[in-house]
C-alpha positions in Angstrom: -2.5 -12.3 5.7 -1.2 -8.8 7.1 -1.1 -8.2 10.3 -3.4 -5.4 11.6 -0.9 -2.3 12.3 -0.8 -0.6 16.2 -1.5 2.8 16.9 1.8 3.3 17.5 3.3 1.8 14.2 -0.1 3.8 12.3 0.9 7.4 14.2 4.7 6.3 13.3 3.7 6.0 9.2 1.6 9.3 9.5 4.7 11.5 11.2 6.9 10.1 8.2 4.2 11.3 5.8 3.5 14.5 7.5 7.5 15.6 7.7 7.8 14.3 4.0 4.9 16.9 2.9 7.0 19.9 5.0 10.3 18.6 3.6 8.4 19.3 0.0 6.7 22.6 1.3 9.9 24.1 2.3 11.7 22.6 -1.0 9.5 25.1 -3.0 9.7 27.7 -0.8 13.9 27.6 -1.1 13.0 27.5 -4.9 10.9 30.2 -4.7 7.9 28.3 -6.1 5.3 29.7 -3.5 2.6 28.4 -5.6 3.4 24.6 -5.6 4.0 25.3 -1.7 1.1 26.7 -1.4 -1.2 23.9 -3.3 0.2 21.6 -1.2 -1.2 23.2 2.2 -4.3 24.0 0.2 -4.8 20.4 -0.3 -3.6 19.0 3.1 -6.7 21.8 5.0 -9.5 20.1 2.3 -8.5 16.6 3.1 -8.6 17.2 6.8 -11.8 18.9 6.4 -13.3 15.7 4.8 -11.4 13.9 8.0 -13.0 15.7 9.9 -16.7 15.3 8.4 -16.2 11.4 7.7 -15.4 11.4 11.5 -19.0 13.0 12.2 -20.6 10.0 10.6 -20.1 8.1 13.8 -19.3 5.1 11.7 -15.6 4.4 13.8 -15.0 1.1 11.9 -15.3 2.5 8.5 -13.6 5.6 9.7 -10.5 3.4 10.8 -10.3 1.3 7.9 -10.5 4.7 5.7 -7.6 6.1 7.7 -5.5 2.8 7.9 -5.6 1.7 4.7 -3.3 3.8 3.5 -1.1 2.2 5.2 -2.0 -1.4 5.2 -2.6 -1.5 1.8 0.1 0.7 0.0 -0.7 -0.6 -3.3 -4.1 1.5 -3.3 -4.4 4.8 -4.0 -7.4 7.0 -3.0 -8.6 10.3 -1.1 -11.8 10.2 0.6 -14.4 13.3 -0.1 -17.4 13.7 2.4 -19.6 15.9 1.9 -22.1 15.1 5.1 -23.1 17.0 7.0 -24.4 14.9 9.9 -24.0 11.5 10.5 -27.0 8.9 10.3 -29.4 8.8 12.8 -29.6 5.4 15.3 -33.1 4.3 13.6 -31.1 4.1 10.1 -28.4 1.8 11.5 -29.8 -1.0 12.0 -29.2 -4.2 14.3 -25.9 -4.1 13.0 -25.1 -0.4 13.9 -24.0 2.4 11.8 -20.4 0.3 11.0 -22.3 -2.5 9.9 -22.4 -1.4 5.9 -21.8 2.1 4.2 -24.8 1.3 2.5 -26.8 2.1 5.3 -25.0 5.9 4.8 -25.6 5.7 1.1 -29.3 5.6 2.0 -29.1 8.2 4.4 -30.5 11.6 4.6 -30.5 13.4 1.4 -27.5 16.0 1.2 -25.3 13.6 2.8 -22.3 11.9 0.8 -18.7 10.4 1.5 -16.9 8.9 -1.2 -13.4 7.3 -1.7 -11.8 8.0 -5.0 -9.0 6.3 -6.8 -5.6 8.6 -7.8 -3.2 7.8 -9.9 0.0 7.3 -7.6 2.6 9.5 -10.6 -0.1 11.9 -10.8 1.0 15.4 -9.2 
């Protein structure tokens, strides 16, 4: 069984990912391919902009499990989209709270959607 990963060792894995993607960024730019560069920030903003929503869903659980698995699971591959807008509201959670299924968010208000998708790990 793994062993759940610190903060530290999780914000250690994220700085090695985060100066890998510049080390690429500024690869293209020496080679003068601006537009591969520039994909790459395009697609770094939207996922922190789905961060940034799934972190509204006051659901912290799911939320750390979403950002750790990376991680702690290397062997899957997936980006999470989410589309909410607002997270549920305490009369939807439940006894168990908002963590306690992301069913409970499935049933949520209409308009509101977060979904993890699997990507192929060779896929550019």
């Amino acid at each position: 069984m793994k062993e759940t990963k610190t903060v530290a060792q999780s914000l250690r894995h994220a700085r090695h990912d985060f100066l890998n993607e510049l080390q690429l960024i500024n690869m293209y730019l020496d080679l003068g391919r601006q537009e591969e560069a520039q994909a790459i920030i395009r697609s770094h903003a939207e996922a922190a902009m789905h961060l940034s929503r799934l972190s509204g869903l006051k659901m912290p659980m799911t939320e750390e499990w979403l950002l750790l698995s990376k991680w702690q699971h290397p062997e899957f591959h997936f980006r999470v989209e989410c589309l909410a807008t607002k997270g549920i509201t305490e009369k939807r959670c439940g006894v168990f709270g908002c963590d306690g299924t992301i069913r409970a968010y499935r049933r949520a208000e209409a308009g509101s959607v977060c979904r993890v998708r699997r990507t192929d790990p060779f896929e550019k």
